[in-house]
C-alpha positions as CSV (number, residue, x, y, z in Angstrom):
1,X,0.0,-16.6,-15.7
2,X,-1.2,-15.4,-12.2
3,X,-2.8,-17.4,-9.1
4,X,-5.3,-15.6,-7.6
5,X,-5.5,-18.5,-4.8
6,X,-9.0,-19.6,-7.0
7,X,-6.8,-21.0,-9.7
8,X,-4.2,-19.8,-12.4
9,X,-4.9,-17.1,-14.8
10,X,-3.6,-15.0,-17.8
11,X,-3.2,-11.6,-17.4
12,X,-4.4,-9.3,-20.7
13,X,-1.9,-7.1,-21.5
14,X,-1.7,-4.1,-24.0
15,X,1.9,-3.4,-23.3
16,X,5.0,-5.5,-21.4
17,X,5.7,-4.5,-17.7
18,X,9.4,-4.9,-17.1
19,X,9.2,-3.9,-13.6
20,X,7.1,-7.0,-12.0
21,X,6.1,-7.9,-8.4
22,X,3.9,-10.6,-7.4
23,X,1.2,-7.9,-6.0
24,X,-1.1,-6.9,-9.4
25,X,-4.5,-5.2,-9.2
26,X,-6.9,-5.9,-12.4
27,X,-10.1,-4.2,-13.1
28,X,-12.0,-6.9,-14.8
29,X,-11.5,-10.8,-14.6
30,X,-13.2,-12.4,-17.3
31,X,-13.4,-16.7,-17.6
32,X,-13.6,-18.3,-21.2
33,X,-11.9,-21.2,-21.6
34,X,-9.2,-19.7,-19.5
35,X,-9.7,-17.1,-16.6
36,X,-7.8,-13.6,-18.5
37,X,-7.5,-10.6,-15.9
38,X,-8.1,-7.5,-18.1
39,X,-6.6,-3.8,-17.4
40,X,-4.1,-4.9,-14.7
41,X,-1.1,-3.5,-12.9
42,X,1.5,-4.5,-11.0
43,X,1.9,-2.7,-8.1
44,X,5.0,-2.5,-5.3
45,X,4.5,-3.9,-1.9
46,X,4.9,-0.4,-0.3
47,X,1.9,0.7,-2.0
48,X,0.2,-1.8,-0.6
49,X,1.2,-1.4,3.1
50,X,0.6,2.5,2.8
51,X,-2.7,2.2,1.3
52,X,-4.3,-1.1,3.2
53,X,-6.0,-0.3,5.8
54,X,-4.0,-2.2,9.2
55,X,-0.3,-2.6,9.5
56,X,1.4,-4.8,12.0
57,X,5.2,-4.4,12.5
58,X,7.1,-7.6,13.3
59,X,10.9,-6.7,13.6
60,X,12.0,-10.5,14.6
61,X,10.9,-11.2,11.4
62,X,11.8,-8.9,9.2
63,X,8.2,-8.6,7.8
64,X,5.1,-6.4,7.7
65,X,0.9,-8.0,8.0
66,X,-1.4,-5.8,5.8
67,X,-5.2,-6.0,6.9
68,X,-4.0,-9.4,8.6
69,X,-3.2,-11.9,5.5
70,X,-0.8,-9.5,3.5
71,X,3.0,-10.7,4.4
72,X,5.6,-8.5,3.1
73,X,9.0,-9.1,3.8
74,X,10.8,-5.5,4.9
75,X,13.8,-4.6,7.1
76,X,12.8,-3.4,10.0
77,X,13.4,0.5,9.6
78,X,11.7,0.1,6.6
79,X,8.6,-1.1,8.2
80,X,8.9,1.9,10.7
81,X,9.3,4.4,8.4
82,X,6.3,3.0,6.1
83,X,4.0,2.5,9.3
84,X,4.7,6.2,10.1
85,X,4.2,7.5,6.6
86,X,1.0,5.3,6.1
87,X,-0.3,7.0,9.5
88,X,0.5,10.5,8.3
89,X,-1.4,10.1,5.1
90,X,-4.3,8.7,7.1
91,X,-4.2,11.8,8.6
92,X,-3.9,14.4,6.1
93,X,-7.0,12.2,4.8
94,X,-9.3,12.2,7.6
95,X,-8.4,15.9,7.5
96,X,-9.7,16.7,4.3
97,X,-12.9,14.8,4.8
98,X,-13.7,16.4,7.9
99,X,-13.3,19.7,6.3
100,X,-15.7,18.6,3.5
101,X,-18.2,17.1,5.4
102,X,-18.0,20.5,8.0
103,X,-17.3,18.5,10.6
104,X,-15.4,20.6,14.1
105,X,-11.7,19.5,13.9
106,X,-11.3,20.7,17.7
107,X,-11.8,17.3,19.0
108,X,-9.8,15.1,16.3
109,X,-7.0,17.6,16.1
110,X,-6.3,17.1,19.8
111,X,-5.9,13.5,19.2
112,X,-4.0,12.9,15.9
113,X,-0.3,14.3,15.8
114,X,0.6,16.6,13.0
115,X,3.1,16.2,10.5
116,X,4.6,18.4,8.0
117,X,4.9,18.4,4.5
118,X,8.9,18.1,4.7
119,X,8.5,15.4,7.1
120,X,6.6,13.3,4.5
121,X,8.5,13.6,2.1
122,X,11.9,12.6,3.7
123,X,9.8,9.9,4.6
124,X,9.4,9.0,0.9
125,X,12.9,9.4,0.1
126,X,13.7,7.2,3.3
127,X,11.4,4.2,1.9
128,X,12.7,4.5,-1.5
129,X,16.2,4.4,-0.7
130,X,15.1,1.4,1.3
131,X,13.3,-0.5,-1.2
132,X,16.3,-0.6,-3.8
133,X,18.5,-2.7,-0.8
């Protein structure tokens, strides 16, 4: 069973997931005489601080905010690393929407930093290397 802070719930689940966290996504939440979460996934925390929309780093406490109620506990190099890797994504994204929608990069280029493509993935390695301590 899952709390979803609106009560308890089962979670519906075609095959076991070994490899649990306490973060899960679900598609469809459906109440009968128990609440069942249908379709869901459990997902690691640094997908959720690379793909929420604000981090805050506190290094004192060992922990990153997402969006301002997520609290994940992380060392602190971890939290830099994912922070900057969150932000370079960001990027590449905007990137590739400006170029769809046509829009004259001159301006945002001069204010976002580029990265490379071997950059982000040291990154990755960095973070996963991280996550197993």
């Amino acid at each position: 069973s899952v709390n979803n802070g609106r009560g308890k719930g089962i979670l519906s689940m075609e095959r076991p997931n070994d490899n649990r966290t306490q973060w899960i996504t679900y598609l469809e939440k459906l109440k009968t005489s128990r609440i069942f979460l249908r379709d869901s996934t459990f997902i690691p925390p640094a997908a959720i601080a690379l793909f929420g929309n604000r981090v805050n780093i506190y290094h004192a406490e060992r922990r990153i905010v997402v969006d301002d109620w997520v609290c994940l506990q992380v060392p602190p190099r971890t939290a830099v690393v994912l922070k900057t890797l969150k932000d370079a994504f960001d990027g590449l994204l905007e990137d590739e929407f400006l170029k769809y929608v046509n829009v004259d990069q001159t301006e945002v280029e001069a204010e976002t930093p580029t990265i490379d493509f071997a950059t982000v993935v040291s990154l990755i390695v960095d973070v996963l290397r991280d996550s197993d301590n």
